[in-house]
N, C-alpha and C positions, 0 to 999 in steps of 0.2 A: 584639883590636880595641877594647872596650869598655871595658876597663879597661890602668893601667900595668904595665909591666913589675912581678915583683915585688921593692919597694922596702923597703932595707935599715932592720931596724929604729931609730925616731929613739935616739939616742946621749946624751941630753941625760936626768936623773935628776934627782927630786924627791924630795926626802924626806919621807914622811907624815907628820903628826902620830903621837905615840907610842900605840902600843895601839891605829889606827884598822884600819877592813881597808884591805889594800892593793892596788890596780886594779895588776897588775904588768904590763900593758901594757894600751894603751886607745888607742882608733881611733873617730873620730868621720866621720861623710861628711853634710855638710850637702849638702839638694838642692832648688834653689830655681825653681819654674817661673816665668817671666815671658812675657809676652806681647810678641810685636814690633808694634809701628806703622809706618806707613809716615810718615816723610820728610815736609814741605811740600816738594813743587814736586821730591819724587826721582823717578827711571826706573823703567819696572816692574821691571827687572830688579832695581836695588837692592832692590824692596818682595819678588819672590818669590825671590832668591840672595841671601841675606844674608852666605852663604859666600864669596860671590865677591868683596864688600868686602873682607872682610878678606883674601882671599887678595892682593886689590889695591891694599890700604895698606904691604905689605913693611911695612919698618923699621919705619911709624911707627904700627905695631900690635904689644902683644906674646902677640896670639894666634897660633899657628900648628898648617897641620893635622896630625891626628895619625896617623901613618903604623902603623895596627893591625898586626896580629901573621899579621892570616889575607891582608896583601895586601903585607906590606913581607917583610924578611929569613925567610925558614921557619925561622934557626936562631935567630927570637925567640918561636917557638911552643914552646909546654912542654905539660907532662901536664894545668897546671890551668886553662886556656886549653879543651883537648879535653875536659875535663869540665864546662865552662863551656857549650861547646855544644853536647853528645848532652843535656844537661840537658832543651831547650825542646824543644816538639814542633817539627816542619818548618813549619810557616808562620812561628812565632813565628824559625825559623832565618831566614829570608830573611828578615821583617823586622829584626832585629837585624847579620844578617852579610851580606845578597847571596847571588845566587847565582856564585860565580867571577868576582866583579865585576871591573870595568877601571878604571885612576884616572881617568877622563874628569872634564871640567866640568859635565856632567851629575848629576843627583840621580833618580833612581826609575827610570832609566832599566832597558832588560833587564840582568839580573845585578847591576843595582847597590844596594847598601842603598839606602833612604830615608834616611840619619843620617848628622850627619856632626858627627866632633866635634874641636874645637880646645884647647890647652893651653899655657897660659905656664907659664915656667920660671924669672921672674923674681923671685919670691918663696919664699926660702925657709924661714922659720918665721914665726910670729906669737907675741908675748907678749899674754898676758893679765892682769886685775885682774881680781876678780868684784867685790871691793868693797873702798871706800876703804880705806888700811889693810893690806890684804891683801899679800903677797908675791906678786909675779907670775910666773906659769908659762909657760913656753916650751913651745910645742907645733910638731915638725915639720908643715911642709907636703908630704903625700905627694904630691899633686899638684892641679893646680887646670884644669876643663877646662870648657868650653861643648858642650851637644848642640844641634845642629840637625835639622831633619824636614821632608823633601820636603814642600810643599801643607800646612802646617799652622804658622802664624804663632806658633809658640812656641819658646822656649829655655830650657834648663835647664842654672844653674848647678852643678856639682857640684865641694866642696872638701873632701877629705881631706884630716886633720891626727892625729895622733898623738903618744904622749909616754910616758913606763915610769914607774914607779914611781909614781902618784899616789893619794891618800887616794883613800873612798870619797867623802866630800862632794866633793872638787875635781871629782871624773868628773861627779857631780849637777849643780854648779853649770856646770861646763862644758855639758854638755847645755842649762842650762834657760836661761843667758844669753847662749850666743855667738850663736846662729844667728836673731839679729833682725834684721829690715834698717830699721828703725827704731824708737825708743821708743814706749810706749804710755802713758806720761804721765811725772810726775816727783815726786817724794818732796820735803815742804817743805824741806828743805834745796835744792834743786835737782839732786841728784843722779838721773839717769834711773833710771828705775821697772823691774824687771826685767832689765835690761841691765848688759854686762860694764860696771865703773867706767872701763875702759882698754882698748881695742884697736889694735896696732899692726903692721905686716905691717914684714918685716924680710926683709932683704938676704939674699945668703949671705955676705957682710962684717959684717951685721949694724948694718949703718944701716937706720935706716926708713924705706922707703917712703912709709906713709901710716898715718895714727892718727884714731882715731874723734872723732866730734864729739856723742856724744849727750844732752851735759850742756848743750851752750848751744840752750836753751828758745825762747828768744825768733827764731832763724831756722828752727824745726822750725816754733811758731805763726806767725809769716810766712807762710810759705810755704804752711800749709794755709789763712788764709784769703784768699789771692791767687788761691790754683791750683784749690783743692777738693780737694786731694789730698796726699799723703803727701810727705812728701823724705825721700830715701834717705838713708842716714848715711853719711859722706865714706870712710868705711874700707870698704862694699862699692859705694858708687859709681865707687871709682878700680879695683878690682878688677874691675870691667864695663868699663871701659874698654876702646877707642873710643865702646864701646855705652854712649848716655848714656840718662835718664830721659825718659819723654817730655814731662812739664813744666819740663823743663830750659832755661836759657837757651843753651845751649850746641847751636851747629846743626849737629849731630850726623847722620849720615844713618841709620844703626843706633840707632832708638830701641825701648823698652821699656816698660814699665807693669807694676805691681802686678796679680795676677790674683787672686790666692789673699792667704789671712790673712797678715799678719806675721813670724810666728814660719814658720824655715822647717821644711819635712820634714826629718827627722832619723834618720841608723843610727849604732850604736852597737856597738862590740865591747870585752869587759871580760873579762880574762884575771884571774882572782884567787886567792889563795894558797890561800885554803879559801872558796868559792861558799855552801857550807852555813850557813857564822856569817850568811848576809845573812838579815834578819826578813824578815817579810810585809810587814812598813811598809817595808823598801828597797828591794823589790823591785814593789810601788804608786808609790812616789817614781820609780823608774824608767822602770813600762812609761808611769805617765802623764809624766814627763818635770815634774816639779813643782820641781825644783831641792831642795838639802840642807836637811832639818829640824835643828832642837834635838837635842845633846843626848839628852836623855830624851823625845822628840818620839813620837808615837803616829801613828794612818794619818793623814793627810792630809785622809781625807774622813768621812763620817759612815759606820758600819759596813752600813746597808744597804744604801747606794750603791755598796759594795762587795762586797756577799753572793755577787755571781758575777764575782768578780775573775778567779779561775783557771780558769774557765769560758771568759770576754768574751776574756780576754788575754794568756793563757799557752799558749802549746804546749809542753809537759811529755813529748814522745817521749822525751827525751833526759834527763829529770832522773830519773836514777838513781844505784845507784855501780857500775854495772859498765859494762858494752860500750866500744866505740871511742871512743865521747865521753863519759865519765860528768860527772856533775852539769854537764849544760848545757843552759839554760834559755832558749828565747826569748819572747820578751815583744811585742807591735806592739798600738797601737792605732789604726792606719792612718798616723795624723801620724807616728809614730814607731816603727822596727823596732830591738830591742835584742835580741842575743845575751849572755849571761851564763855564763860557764864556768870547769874549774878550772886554773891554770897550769900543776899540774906532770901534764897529762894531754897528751901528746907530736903527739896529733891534734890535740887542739883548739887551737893553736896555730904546728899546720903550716903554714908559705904557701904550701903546691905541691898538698897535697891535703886539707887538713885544715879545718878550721871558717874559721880565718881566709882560707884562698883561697875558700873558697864565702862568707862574706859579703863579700868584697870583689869575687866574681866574680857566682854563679847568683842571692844575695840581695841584689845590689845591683839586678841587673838587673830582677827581680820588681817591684821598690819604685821603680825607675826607669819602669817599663812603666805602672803603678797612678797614679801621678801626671804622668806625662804625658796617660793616656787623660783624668784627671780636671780638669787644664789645657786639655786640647783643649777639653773637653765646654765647661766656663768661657767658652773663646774665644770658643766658636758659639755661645753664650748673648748675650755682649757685641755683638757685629757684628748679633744681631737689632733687639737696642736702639737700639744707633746708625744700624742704617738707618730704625726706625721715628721716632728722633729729628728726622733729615732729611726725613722727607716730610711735604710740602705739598701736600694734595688737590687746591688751587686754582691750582695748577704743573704745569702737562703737562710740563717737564723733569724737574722732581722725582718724579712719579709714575713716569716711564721709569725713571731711575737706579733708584729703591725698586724697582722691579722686576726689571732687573738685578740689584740685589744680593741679595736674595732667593733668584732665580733660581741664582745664586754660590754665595750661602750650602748650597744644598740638594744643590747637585753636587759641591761639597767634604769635605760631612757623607758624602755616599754613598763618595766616594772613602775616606774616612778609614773609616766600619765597614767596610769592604772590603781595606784596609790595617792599620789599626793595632787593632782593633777585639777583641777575645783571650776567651773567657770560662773555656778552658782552655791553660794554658801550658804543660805540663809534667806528665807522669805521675810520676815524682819523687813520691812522698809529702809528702815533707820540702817541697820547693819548693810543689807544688801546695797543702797545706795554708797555707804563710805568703801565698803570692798570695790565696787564697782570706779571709784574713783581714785583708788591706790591704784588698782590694776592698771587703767590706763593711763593715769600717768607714770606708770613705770612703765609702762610696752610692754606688758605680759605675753600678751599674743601677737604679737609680730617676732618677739624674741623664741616666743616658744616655737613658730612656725621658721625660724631661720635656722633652729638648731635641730629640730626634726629633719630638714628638708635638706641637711650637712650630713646627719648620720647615716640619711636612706640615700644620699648619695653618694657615699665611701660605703652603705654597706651593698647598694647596688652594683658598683665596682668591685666590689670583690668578687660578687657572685657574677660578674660578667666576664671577670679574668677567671674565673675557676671554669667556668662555662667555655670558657674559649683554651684552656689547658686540658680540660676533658677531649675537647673537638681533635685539638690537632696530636694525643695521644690517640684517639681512634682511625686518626687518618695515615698516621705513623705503624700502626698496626694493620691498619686498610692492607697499605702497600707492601711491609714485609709477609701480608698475607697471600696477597695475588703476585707474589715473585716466586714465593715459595711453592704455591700451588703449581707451576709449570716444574719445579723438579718433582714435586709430589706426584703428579701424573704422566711424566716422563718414567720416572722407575717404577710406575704400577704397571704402565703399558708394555716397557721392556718386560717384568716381570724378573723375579727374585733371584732366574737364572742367568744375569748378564755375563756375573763370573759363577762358575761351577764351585764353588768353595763349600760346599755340602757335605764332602767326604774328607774336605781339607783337615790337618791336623787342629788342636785348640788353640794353639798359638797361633799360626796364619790367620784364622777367624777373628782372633783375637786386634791382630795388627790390622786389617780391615777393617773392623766395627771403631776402631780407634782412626784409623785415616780417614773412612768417611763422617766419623762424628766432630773430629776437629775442622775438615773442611763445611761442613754443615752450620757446625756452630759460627765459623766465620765468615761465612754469607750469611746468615742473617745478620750478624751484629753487624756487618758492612751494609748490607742491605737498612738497617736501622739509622745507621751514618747519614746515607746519602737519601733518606726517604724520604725528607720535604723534599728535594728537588728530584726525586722520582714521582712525585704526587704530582709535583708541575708537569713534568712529562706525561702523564696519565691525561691532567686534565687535557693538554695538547693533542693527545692521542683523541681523545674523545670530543675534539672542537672542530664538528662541519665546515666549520669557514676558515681553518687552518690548512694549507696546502701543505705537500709532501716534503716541499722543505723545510716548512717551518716545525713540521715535528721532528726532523731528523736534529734538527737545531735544536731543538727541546732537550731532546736527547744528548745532544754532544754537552750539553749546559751541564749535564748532573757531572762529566768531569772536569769540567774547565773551572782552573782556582778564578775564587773571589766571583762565583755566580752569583752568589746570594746578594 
C-alpha cells in the first residue's frame, strides 16, 4: 500500500572521481510536510476531500490514486510488503492499512485507512548541478507520491530518486542541496546559497519538464516583501501541481503553505564498496547532512559539540563484520534518517527482504509517522493563532466564530491523539529504537504537550467565560425576580379589588390591562438595566458588617452616573 512496487534498479552510471569512495548505489526519499488551506469562496467538501479534487480533475491532474498492494491485484503482494506490516503493532496496522477496507469515497470510514495516497508518473528522472561548473548527475525518479489523512489538513510530498555509482562527496552534496524548497539567501556573485546550481525534472523522452529558478534573486525578494512569505522555487511548485502555494496568484482550489523549515526531511540509503574507509568526519557530514567538505576537511563542528556524536546519532546494532548485515550503520537526527552499509553484503541490498526493502518499507514508514505526527502538532498550533488573529471582543459575530473555532480546534486535536497519536510503534528493536530516535529529536512530546496544554487552555476559557455568562444572567434574573416579587405580593395582598373595574365597560378594562401592562413591562426592563448594580445593593443589604449608611449608599450608587 504505502510504498511502490519494487523498482528496478536506475540504469544510468557515474563515474567517481578516481581514488574517492564509491556510493555503488544511493537512494534518497525526500519528505516534505505542507499544510492545506482552504480555497476563497470553495465548498466544504473541497476544504475536508482534498482527494476528491483530484479524483475530479481526470486528465487535467497528473496525480492519480494509488491502487496499494493490500486492496488491488494479491498477486502484487510479496514477502516484503508482509514484513512491512507484522512490523507495526495493531493500532499502528489500521492506521497505516485499514481494517479490509472497501474502495468507497469515503476516508476514516469502518475498515478504511485514514490515508490516502496519489502518484504521478510523468517524471522520469531529474538532472542535477550542485555547483557552477560541475558535471551534472542524472538521478532516477523511483517514484513521486502525495499522502493524505482523514480530519487533518496536511500533505506530504514524498520523492524517490536514485542513481549507482556515485562519489562519496556527490551523495553529500546531493543530500545537503536537493531537498530545498527554496533558497536561503545568495552568494555575491548571485548564485543561490546552499542550493543545487541547476534543477531539472525530465521526461522519459528526456525533454524537461521544468527547471529550477533559484538564481533569479530579485522575484524570490518580491515576493517575500509583497506576501510576508516564502515562494516556492518553480521546480517543486510545478511538481505540486494542481496544488498551488497559498500566496500564489494562481486560483488554485488545492492550496498549501510552508509549515516546517525549508530544508526538507530527508532518508538516505548508501550501498558502499568498503563502509569502513568512511572517517568520523564522513560519517558527522552525513548524519548531520552538512553537504561535502575539503579535501583534507576535519569534523565540521567544534569537537565538544561532538563529544556524543555516537551516543545522539548512531545506532551501531549492526556495525560490525559479522551477522546478516555487517558493517551497517544508521545514522538519524530527526531531520534526517541515513542507512550506511556494505555492497558486497547480499542482504543489505536485498529489495525483497533485505536493508533496502525495510528502508524503503518499515523505515520509511517510522519517519513518515514522526513528521507527520510533528506537522499535525504544527497545524494545531497555526489555526490557534489565526483564530486568535480574527477575534474582535467588540464583535458578537467574531466572538461566536472564535468560539467555534476553538471549539473545532479541540475536537480535531482529540480525534487525532486518538487516531494518529503513536508513542510505541513497533516491538521490532531495530524499528522501535530508530522511531524512538526521530521522535526525540524532533520534540514530539514536549511539542505535543505544549499544544494540548494551549488548546485545554483557550478551551478552558471559554467554558469559564460561558460559566461566568450563565452566572451573572442568573443574578440578573435573581434580582428582576426579588423586585418584582414585592409588587407580586403587594397586588395579592391588596387583592383584585383595588380599583372596582368589574362591572366597568370593555373598553375601560381594556385601557387598564394596557396601563398596567406597559408600566409593568417597564419596570422590569428598567429593573434589568440597573440590576448588576441592584445586586450590589442586595449583596450590601445582606453584609453584617455594613452599617446603615453604607447600604443606603449602596443604594444611592444604582442611580448615580458612572457607578460602574
Amino acid at each position: 500500500m504505502l510504498n511502490p512496487p519494487a523498482a528496478t534498479m536506475p540504469t544510468e552510471a557515474h563515474t567517481p572521481p578516481t581514488g574517492a569512495p564509491t556510493v555503488q548505489h544511493f537512494r534518497q526519499a525526500l519528505l516534505w510536510p505542507l499544510r492545506l488551506m482552504p480555497a476563497p469562496h470553495a465548498s466544504p467538501a473541497h476544504h475536508h476531500g482534498p482527494w476528491h479534487v483530484l479524483r475530479e480533475m481526470g486528465d487535467a491532474s497528473p496525480w492519480r490514486e494509488e491502487v496499494d498492494e493490500y486492496t488491488g491485484d494479491s498477486s502484487r503482494f510479496h514477502e516484503r510488503h508482509y514484513n512491512e506490516f507484522v512490523s507495526f503493532l495493531p493500532y499502528v496496522q489500521r492506521f497505516l492499512y485499514g481494517e479490509g477496507r472497501s474502495r468507497g469515497d469515503g476516508m476514516g470510514g469502518d475498515g478504511d485507512s485514514p490515508m490516502r495516497i496519489f502518484r504521478r508518473h510523468d517524471i522520469a528522472a531529474v538532472r542535477l548541478v550542485a555547483q557552477p561548473g560541475d558535471a551534472p548527475v542524472t538521478l532516477d525518479v523511483i517514484h513521486c507520491d502525495l499522502y493524505f489523512f482523514f480530519d487533518i489538513d496536511v500533505v506530504l510530498l514524498n520523492l524517490e530518486v536514485g542513481a549507482n555509482n556515485l562519489s562519496l562527496a556527490q551523495a553529500q552534496d546531493i543530500l545537503y542541496r536537493f531537498g530545498r524548497a527554496y533558497p536561503s539567501g545568495w552568494e555575491p556573485d548571485g548564485s543561490a546559497l546552499h542550493c543545487m546550481a541547476s534543477v531539472e525534472w525530465l521526461a522519459a523522452d528526456g525533454h524537461v519538464l521544468a527547471s529550477s529558478d533559484a538564481q533569479q534573486r530579485e522575484a524570490f525578494l518580491s515576493h517575500v516583501a509583497q506576501h510576508r512569505a516564502p515562494r516556492i522555487s518553480a521546480h517543486w511548485a510545478y511538481l505540486m501541481q494542481p496544488l498551488v502555494s497559498d500566496h500564489s496568484e494562481d486560483p488554485g482550489v488545492l492550496r498549501y503553505r510552508q509549515i516546517e523549515y525549508y530544508r526538507m526531511p530527508v532518508m538516505a540509503y548508501l550501498s558502499l564498496d568498503d563502509p569502513r574507509r568512511l572517517t568520523r568526519d564522513d560519517f558527522v557530514r552525513l548524519a548531520l547532512v552538512t553537504g561535502a567538505g575539503a579535501t583534507d576537511a576535519h569534523l565540521p563542528y567544534a569537537e565538544h559539540h561532538l563529544a556524543d556524536f555516537e551516543h545522539k546519532y548512531c545506532y551501531d546494532r549492526f556495525w560490525v563484520n559479522a551477522g546478516a548485515a555487517p558493517n551497517t550503520r544508521y545514522l538519524c537526527n530527526g531531520h534526517a534518517l541515513i542507512v550506511v552499509g556494505d555492497a558486497n553484503s547480499e542482504f543489505f541490498c536485498c529489495r525483497d527482504r533485505g536493508v533496502l526493502a525495510q528502508f524503503r518499507h518499515q523505515h520509511f514508514l517510522l519517519f513518515l509517522i514522526a513528521h507527520f505526527q510533528k506537522a499535525s502538532l504544527l497545524m494545531f498550533s497555526d489555526q490557534l493563532v489565526e483564530a486568535l488573529k480574527r477575534l474582535d471582543i467588540r464583535s458578537t459575530p467574531s466572538v461566536k466564530q472564535f468560539k467555534r473555532a476553538i471549539r473545532a480546534s479541540f475536537e480535531r486535536f482529540l480525534r487525532f491523539t486518538h487516531r494518529y497519536w503513536f508513542h510505541e510503534i513497533s516491538e521490532q528493536a531495530q524499528v522501535r529504537a530508530l522511531s524512538h530516535m526521530c521522535a526525540t529529536h524532533l520534540g514530539l512530546d514536549p511539542l505535543y504537550d505544549e499544544v494540548k496544554a494551549r488548546i485545554a487552555d483557550m478551551n478552558t476559557y471559554l467554558d469559564a467565560d460561558s460559566l461566568r455568562r450563565q452566572a451573572s444572567t442568573v443574578v440578573r434574573l435573581t434580582v428582576v425576580t426579588l423586585f418584582g416579587l414585592i409588587g407580586t405580593i403587594t397586588t395579592g395582598f391588596l387583592g383584585m379589588n383595588l380599583l372596582a373595574e368589574a362591572d366597568a365597560p370593555l373598553w375601560r378594562k381594556a385601557v387598564w390591562f394596557g396601563v398596567v401592562f406597559v408600566a409593568t413591562t417597564w419596570l422590569t426592563i428598567y429593573t434589568m438595566v440597573k440590576s448588576q448594580r441592584l445586586s450590589d445593593f442586595i449583596d450590601a443589604l445582606s453584609n453584617d458588617r455594613l452599617g446603615f449608611r453604607g447600604k443606603m449608599a449602596a443604594l444611592a450608587r444604582v442611580w448615580r452616573p458612572g457607578a460602574d
